[in-house]
VEXSENU-156277 format. One line per field, with one value per residue (C-alpha): residue number from 0; residue in one letter; y, z, x. Coordinates in steps of 0.1 Angstrom, whole numbers. Example, Ala and Ser with C-alpha at 12.3 -4.5 7.8 and 13.67 -1.06 7.14 Angstrom:
resi: (0;1)
resn: (a;s)
yy: (-45;-11)
zz: (78;71)
xx: (123;137)
***
This chain:
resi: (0;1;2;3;4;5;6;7;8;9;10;11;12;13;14;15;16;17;18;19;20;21;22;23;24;25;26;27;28;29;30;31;32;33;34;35;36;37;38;39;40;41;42;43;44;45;46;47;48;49;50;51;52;53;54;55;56;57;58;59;60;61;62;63;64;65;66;67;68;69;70;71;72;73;74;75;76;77;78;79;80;81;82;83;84;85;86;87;88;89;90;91;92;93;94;95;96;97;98;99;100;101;102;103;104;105;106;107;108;109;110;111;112;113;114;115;116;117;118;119;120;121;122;123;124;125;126;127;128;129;130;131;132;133;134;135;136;137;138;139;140;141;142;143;144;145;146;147;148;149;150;151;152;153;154;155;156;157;158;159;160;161;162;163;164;165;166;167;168;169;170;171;172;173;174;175;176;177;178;179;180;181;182;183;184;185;186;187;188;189;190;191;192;193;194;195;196;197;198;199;200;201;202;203;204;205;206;207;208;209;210;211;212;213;214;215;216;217;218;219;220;221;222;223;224;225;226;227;228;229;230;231;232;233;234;235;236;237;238;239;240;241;242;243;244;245;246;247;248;249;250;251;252;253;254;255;256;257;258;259;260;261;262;263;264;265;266;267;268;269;270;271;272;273;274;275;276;277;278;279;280;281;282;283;284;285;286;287;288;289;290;291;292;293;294;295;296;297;298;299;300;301;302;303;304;305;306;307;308;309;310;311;312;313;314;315;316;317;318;319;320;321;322;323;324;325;326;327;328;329;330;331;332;333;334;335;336;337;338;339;340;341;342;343;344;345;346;347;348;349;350;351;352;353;354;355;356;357;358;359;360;361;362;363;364;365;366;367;368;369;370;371;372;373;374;375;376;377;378;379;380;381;382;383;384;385;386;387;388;389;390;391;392;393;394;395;396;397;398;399;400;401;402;403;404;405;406;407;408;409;410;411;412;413;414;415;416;417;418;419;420;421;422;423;424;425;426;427;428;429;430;431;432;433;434;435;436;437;438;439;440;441;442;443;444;445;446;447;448;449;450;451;452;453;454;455;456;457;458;459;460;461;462;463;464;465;466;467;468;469;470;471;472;473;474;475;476;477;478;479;480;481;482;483;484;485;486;487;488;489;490;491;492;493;494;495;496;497;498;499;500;501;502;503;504;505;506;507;508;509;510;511;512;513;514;515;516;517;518;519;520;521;522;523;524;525;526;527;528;529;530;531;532;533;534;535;536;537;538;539;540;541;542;543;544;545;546;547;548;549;550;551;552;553;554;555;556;557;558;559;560;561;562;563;564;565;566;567;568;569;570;571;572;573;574;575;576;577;578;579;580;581;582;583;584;585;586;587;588;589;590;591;592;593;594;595;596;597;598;599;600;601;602;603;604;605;606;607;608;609;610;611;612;613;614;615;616;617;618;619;620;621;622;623;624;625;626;627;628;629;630;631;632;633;634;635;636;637;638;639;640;641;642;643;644;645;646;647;648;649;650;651;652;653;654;655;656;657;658;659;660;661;662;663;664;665;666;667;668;669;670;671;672;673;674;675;676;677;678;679;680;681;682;683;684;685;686;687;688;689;690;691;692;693;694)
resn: (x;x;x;x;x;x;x;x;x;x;x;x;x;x;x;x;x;x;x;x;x;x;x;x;x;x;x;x;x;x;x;x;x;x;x;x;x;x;x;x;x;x;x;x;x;x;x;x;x;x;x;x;x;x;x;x;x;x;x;x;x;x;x;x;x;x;x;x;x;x;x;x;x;x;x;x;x;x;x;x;x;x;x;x;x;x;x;x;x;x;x;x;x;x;x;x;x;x;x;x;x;x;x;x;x;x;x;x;x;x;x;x;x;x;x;x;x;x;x;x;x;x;x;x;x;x;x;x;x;x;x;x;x;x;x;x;x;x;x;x;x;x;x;x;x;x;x;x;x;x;x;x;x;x;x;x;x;x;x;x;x;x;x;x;x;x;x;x;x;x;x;x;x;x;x;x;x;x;x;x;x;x;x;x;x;x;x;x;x;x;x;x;x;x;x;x;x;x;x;x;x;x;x;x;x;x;x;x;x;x;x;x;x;x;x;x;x;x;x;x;x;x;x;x;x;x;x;x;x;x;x;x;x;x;x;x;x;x;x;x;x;x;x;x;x;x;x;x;x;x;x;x;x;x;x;x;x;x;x;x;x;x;x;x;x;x;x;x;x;x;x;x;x;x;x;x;x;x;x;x;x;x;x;x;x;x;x;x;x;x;x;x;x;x;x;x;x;x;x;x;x;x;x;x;x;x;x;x;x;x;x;x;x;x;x;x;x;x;x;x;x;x;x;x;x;x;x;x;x;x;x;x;x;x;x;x;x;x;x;x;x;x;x;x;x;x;x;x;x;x;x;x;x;x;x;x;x;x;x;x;x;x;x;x;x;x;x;x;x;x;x;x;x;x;x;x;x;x;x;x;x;x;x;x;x;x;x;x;x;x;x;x;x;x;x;x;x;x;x;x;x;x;x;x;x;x;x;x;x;x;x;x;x;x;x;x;x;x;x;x;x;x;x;x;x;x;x;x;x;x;x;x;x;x;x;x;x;x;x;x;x;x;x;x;x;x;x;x;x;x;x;x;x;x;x;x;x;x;x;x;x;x;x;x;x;x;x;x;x;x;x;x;x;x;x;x;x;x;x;x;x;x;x;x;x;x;x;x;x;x;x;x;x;x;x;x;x;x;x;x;x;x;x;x;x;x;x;x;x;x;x;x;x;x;x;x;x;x;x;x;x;x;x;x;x;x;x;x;x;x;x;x;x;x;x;x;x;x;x;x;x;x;x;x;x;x;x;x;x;x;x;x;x;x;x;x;x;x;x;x;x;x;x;x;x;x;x;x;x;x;x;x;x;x;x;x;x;x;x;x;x;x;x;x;x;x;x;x;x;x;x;x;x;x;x;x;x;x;x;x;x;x;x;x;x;x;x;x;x;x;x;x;x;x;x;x;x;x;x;x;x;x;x;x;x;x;x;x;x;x;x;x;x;x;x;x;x;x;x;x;x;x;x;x;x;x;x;x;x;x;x;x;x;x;x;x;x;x;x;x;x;x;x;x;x;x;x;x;x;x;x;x;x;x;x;x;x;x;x;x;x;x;x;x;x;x;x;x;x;x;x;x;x;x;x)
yy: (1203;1184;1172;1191;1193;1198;1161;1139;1120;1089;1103;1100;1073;1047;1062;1058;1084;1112;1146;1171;1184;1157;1144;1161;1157;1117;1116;1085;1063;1062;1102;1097;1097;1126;1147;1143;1152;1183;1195;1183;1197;1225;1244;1227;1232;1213;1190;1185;1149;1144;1111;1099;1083;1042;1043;1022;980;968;948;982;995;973;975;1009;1016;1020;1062;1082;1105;1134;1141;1109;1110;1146;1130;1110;1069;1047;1043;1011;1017;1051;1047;1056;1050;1073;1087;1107;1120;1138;1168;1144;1132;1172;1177;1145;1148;1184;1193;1229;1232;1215;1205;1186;1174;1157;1146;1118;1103;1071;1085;1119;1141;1177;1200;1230;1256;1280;1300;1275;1237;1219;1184;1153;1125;1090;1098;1128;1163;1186;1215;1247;1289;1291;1260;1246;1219;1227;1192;1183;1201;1217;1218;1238;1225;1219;1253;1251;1268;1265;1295;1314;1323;1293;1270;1256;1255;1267;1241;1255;1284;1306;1281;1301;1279;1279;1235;1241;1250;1218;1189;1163;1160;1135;1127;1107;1092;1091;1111;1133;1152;1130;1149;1182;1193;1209;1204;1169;1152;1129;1130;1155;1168;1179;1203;1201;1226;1227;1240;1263;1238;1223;1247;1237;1258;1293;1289;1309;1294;1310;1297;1303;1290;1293;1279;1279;1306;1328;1321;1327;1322;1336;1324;1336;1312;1314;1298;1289;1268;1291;1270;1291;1271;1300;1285;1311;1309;1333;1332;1353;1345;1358;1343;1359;1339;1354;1321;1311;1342;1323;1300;1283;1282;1270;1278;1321;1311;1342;1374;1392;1373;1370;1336;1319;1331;1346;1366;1374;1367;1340;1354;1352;1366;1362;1371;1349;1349;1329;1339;1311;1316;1290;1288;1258;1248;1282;1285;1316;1312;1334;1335;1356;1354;1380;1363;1376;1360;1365;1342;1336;1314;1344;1333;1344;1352;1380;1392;1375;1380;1405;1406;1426;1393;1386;1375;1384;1364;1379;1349;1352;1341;1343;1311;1308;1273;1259;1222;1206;1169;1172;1141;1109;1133;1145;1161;1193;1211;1248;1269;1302;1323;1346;1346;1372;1369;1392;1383;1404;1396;1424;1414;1429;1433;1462;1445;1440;1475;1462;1476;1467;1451;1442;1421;1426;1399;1399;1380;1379;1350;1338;1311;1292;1249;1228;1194;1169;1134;1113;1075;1052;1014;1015;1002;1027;1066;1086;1124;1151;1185;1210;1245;1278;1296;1331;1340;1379;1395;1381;1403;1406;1441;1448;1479;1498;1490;1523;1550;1526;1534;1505;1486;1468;1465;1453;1421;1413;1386;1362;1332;1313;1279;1249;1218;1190;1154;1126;1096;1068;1042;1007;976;951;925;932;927;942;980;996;1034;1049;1084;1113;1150;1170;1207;1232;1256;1285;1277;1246;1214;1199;1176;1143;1123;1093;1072;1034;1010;979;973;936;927;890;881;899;928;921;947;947;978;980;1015;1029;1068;1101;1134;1163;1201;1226;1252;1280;1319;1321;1284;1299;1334;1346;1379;1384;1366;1336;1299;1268;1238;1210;1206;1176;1143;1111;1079;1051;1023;1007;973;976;954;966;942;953;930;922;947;971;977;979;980;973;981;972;991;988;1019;1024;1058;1068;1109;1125;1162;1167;1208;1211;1249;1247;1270;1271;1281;1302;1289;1261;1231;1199;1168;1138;1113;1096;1068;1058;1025;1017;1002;1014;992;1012;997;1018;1008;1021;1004;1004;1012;1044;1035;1048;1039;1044;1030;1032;1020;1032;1020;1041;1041;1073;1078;1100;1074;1093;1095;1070;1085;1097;1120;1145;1146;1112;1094;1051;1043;1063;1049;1062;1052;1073;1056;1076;1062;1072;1078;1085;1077;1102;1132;1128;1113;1105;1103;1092;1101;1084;1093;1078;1093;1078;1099;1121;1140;1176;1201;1237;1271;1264;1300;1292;1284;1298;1266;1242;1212;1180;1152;1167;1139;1144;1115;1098;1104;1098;1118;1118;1140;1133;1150;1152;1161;1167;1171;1182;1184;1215;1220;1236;1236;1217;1218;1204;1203;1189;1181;1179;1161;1146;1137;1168;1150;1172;1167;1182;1190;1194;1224;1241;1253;1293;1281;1283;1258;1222;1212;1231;1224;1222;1226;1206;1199;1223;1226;1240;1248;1254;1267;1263;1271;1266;1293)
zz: (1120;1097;1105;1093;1055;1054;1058;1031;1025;999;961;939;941;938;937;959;992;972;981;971;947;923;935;904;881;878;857;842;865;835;839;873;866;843;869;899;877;866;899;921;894;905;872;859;840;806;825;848;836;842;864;854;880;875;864;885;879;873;903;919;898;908;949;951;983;994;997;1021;1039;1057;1067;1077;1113;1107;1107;1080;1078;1049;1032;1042;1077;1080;1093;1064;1021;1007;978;966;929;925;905;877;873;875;838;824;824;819;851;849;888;918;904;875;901;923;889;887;923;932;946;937;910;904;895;876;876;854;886;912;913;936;951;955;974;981;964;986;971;985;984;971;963;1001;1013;985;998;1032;1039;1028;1050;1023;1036;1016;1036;1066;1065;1063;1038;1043;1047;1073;1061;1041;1057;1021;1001;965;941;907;895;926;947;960;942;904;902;886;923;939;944;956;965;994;996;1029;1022;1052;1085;1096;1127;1151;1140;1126;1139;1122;1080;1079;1073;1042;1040;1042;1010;1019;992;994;976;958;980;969;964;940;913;890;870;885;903;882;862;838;823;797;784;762;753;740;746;744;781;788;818;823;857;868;900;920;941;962;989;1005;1021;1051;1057;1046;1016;993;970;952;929;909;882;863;841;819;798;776;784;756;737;737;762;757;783;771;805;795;758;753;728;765;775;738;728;763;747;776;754;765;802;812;815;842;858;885;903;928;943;967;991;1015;1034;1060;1080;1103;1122;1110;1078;1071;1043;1027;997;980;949;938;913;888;872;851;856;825;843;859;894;923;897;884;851;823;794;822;821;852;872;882;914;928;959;973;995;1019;1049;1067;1086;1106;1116;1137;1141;1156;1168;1200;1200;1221;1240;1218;1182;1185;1156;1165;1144;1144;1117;1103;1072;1051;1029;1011;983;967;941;916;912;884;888;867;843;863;881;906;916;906;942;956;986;1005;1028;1047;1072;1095;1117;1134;1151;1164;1170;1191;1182;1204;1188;1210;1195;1224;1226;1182;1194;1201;1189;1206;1193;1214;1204;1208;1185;1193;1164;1165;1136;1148;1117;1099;1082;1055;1040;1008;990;958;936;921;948;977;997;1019;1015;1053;1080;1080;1098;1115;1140;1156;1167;1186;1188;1204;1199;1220;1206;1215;1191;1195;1169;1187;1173;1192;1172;1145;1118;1133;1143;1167;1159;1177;1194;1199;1198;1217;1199;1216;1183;1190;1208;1193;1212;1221;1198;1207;1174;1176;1150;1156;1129;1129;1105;1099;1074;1077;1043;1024;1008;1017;1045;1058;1076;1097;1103;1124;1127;1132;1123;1126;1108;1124;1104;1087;1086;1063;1074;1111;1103;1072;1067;1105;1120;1137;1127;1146;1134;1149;1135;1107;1120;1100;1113;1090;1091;1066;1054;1036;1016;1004;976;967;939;920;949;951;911;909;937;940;969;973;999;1015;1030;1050;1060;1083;1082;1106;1110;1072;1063;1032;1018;1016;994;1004;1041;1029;1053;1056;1078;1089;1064;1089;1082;1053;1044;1021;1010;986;975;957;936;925;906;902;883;870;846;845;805;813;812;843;850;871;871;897;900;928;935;955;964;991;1001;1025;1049;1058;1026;1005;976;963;976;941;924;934;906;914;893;891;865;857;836;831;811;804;773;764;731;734;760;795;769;752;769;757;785;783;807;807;832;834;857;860;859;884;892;900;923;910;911;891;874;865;898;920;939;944;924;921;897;863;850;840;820;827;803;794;780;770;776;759;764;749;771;768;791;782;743;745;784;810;786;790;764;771;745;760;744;767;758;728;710;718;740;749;789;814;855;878;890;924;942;934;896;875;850;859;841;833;799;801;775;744;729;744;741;759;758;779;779;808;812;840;835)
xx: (1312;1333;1373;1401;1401;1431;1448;1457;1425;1416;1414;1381;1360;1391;1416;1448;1464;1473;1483;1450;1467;1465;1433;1409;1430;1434;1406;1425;1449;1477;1482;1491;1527;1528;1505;1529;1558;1541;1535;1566;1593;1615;1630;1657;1688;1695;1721;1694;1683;1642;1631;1597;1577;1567;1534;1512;1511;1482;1478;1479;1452;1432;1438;1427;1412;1376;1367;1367;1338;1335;1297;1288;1301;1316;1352;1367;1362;1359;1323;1318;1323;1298;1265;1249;1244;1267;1272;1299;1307;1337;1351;1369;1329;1315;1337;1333;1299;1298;1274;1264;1251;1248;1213;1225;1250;1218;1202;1226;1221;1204;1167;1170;1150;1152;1121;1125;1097;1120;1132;1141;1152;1132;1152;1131;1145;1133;1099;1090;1092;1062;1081;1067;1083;1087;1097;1120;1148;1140;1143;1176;1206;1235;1270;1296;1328;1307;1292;1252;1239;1200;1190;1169;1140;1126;1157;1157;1193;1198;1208;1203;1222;1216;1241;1270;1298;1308;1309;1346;1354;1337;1365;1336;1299;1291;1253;1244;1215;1185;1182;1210;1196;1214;1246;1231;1194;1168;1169;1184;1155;1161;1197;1231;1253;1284;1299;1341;1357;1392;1421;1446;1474;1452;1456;1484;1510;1515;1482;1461;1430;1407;1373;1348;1317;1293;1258;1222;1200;1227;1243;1276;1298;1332;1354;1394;1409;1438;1453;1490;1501;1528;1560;1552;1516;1498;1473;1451;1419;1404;1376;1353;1322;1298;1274;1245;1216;1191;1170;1143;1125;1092;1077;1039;1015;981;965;970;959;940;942;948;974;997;982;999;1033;1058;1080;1119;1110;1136;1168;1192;1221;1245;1279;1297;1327;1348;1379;1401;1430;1443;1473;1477;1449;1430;1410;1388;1365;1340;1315;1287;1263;1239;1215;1187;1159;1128;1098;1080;1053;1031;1039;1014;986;1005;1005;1010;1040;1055;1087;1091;1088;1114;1132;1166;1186;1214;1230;1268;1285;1325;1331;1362;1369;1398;1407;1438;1442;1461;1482;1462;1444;1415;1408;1394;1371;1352;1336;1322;1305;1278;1256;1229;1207;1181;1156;1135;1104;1086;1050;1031;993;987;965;937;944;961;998;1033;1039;1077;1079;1114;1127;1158;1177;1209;1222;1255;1263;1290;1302;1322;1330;1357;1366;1381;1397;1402;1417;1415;1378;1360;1354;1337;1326;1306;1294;1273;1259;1246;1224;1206;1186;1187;1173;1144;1119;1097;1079;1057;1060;1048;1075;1071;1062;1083;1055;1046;1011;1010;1033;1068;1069;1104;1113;1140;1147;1175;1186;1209;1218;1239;1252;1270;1279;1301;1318;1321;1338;1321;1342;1368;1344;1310;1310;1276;1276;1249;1243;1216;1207;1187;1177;1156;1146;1129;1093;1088;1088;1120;1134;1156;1170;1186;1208;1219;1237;1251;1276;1284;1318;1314;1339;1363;1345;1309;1294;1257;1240;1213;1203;1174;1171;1150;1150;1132;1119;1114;1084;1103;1097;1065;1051;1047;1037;1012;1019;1026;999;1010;1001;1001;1019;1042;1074;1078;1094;1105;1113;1136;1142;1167;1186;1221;1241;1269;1293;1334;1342;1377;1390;1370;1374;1337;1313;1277;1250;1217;1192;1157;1139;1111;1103;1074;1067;1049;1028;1044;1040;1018;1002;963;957;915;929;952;981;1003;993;1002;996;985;1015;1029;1052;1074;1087;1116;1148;1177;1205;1237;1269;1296;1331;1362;1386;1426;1418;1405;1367;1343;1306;1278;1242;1213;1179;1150;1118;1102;1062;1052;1015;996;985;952;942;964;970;1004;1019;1029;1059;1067;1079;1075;1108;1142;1169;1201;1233;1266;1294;1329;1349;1383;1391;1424;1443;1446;1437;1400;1369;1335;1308;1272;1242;1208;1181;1144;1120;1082;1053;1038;1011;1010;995;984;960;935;926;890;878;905;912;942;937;957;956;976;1000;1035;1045;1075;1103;1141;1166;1198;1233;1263;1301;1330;1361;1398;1425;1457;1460;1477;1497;1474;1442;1409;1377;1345;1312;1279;1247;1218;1184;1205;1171;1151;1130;1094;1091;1072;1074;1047;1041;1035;1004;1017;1014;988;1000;996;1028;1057;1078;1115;1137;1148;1181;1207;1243;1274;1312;1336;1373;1396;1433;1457;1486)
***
């Protein structure tokens, strides 16, 4: 559980204590004044004369405080003080850069890569990214608002286009790099990101807000907002979208090259579809918040060995959850956050095997959980913090069945199950000195059968001078196996939950006052029992262990002229210790360079993105001999993506174009042991605009 969202917290990256309201919309520090006249003006008559705020000196452009996080230590503290490497990109970024999804979101991250198998993105981070169609970013936990979203059936989180936000409604991502379980259990294994969504006093004007896009491939995306702060305390936020793409009429596969199979050409077998909405009312210390998405998609790549140039494959999540939350601080005695919620989902897959005589086979899977939080934060003597909690979670509902997708006729079983889980914490925030803070604490989680797991965090964080701050940071974290890991088709398997150990060396640099700031990080991560399919045993088991060594070096800037930056390099090197080869889809060396230019001042902006990812090697079903092979290489590439934005031309109205892969660069991604291709292509040049207006 996160603090209450709803205090006035640090804005951007650099920005300065402003209310929420104006908080995405200082994409440059000179439109401040206009902003906050925009939005604090009561109608006026014409004697009425208008007082136009100072914009800030710059000696206060350049003393803009250090930001703020949330997920770190699930209450809000400066960056430099959490217990962790954070990262956080914020909404003013999202449009500047014109992000599509959560995905492209990630992308841009020091040690994270994205792999798209033209259905699903699949997050790597630190060099580890094993995953596969039923475990996918199960080892990453996904907040939105301190709401999990991993499911419970592959306890993965969406991130591409079947994630339950539109990104207009995101006012900030926070990534916390490294383990997480000390705070929140199963799933937090390489890190946390926290989703924070825009409030209902953030919408400007009247407080409704349309959008439109539209793109390559014939993909267009239509969203309407609203959203009021009532003088009563009662704040709304409503939200609808819908979004359609024809996707790419012809995709080559040379591994299908055959008469039979159209040459390897997957003809109109790519499009997707989705509706999502969200809904928010709070008043005081209440907030209930709700969301849903129903999303489509055909899968050119002949998944599962099924046909090929079928465009019946295709896959469909349905993904909700209601979340009530209260938080109040009750005055020097103790701050008190408690949750309680419930959550679906549904998926549902259309296999075609008619071609060999086989059926047209749907496989159902469902599942139902609630769950509920407590959380007390108490500050003592201003040296010490001190938070306890504990969580209840019963996954009531989950099931799986396989059906004739003609007759509905069944072809085995049903298989349905359950399980429950808890968790207890304690973590405290010491200041041993004024400059050097312990924060250490531990959970203990009993989920389901497994084992019992205890996960503890410890960091020492040393300011010696001015705006220099080391971290020392030791922690654990666990993984519980999910639905279809544990059970193949009902019968049950035997397998240890994943655990990781890190251990990791901070420096962290604020320069010219925190105008630009620069970190530097060593990692060493040792993984234990890690969950990998065999495809010749026809289950998942465990891996022995594997490590991973690297180090990270971000700079990050912003200039009182407007101009914004970004740039991060990983090394990153993870083997499987028994074996000591790589593990796949580990890139060595992650790059990446975003740059925002204004061309004319507070209204248009011109934004850069570069990204560099090393080669890799691949894992894949191999059709000829019907075994999982590795080895396939996936060069390393870089691409590319270029926007133009503008705020404001005309009142109330924003315009975006993007180019993505500006020179049309030909790159692959490896694949998955349910593939039969090694690599998978991903697309060229592509474009996109987008129309938004505040009424």
């Amino acid at each position: 559980m996160l603090s209450n969202h709803g205090k006035q917290r640090t804005s951007g990256r650099f920005g300065s204590p402003l209310p929420l309201a104006l908080r995405r919309l200082c994409s440059a520090l000179g439109l401040v004044a206009t902003i906050t006249t925009g939005l604090t003006a009561e109608p006026q008559s014409s004697t009425t004369p208008t007082v136009e705020p100072a914009e800030p000196s710059l000696k206060e452009l350049m003393e803009m405080p250090i930001p703020v996080v949330e997920a770190a230590s699930k209450y809000e503290q400066k960056v430099t003080e959490a217990p962790a490497v954070v990262t956080i990109i914020t909404a003013d970024e999202v449009k500047k850069y014109g992000y599509q999804t959560l995905a492209d979101i990630l992308q841009s991250a020091p040690g994270m890569n994205v792999t798209y198998d033209r259905d699903y993105a699949y997050l790597g981070v630190r060099g580890v990214n094993v995953s596969d169609f039923y475990t996918r970013n199960s080892r990453v936990l996904v907040l939105v608002d301190g709401h999990r979203m991993n499911n419970s059936l592959t306890d993965g989180a969406a991130i591409g286009n079947d994630f339950i936000l539109d990104v207009d409604l995101i006012d900030r991502v926070e990534i916390i790099h490294g383990p997480g379980s000390c705070l929140y259990g199963d799933n937090a294994f390489f890190g946390v990101i926290n989703v924070i969504t825009r409030r209902g006093r953030d919408m400007v004007g009247h407080g409704l807000e349309a959008s439109g896009e539209a793109g390559s491939f014939d993909t267009y995306k239509g969203r309407v907002s609203y959203g009021h702060a009532f003088t009563n305390g009662l704040e709304l936020l409503l939200s609808g979208t819908i979004y359609y793409s024809e996707g790419q009429d012809q995709l080559y596969y040379k591994e299908y090259d055959t008469p039979a199979n159209n040459h390897g050409i997957a003809e109109n077998a790519d499009s997707e579809e989705y509706k999502s909405g969200l809904g928010r009312v709070s008043f005081h210390d209440f907030t209930l918040e709700g969301a849903y998405i129903s999303r489509e998609k055909g899968d050119p790549t002949a998944l599962f060995l099924t046909d090929f140039n079928d465009s019946r494959l295709r896959t469909t999540d349905n993904r909700g959850y209601a979340d009530l939350k209260y938080a109040h601080e009750f005055s020097e005695v103790v701050d008190v956050t408690a949750r309680v919620y419930y959550d679906h989902q549904d998926f549902n897959i259309v296999e075609p095997y008619v071609k060999e005589g086989g059926p047209l086979y749907q496989v159902e899977q469902a599942a139902d959980w609630w769950g509920t939080e407590l959380q007390l934060t108490k500050h003592l003597w201003d040296r010490l913090t001190l938070t306890l909690g504990g969580e209840y979670r019963d996954d009531f509902n989950q099931q799986e069945q396989f059906l004739n997708a003609n007759t509905g006729e069944p072809f085995r079983s049903a298989y349905e199950t359950n399980r429950q889980s808890y968790g207890v914490y304690l973590e405290g925030d010491f200041a041993i000195v004024t400059n050097l803070h312990l924060n250490a604490g531990v959970r203990y989680d009993q989920c389901g059968d497994f084992d019992p797991a205890w996960d503890p965090r410890a960091a020492l964080i040393y300011n010696p001078f001015g705006q220099s701050v080391f971290k020392a940071i030791y922690g654990t974290a666990f993984r519980a196996p999910n639905f279809f890991e544990v059970y193949d088709y009902g019968n049950p398997v035997s397998l240890k939950p994943e655990t990781i150990t890190t251990y990791e060396l901070v420096y962290e640099q604020g320069l010219l006052a925190n105008h630009l700031r620069a970190s530097v990080a060593g990692f060493y991560n040792q993984i234990y029992n890690l969950i990998t399919f065999d495809r010749a045993a026809g289950q998942y088991r465990n891996l022995d262990n594997a490590d991973a060594t690297g180090v990270e070096l971000s700079l990050e800037g912003r200039w009182a002229s407007g101009i914004s930056g970004r740039a991060s390099y990983t090394y990153q090197q993870t083997r499987d210790t028994a074996t000591d080869e790589i593990l796949t889809d580990s890139p060595r060396n992650l790059a990446k360079v975003n740059v925002s230019v204004p061309v004319l001042k507070d209204k248009i902006f011109a934004s850069l993105e570069f990204q560099y990812i090393s080669g890799r090697t691949a894992t894949w079903l191999n059709l000829d001999t019907g075994t999982v092979e590795t080895g396939a290489y996936a060069g390393g590439y870089g691409i590319l993506n270029f926007t133009l934005f503008t705020q404001n031309l005309v009142k109330g109205l924003d315009l975006s174009a993007s180019v993505y892969n500006l020179l049309d660069r030909k790159y692959y991604d490896p694949s998955t042991p349910y593939h039969s291709q090694a690599l998978i292509e991903q697309n060229g040049l592509t474009f996109n605009v987008k129309l938004t207006y505040r009424f």
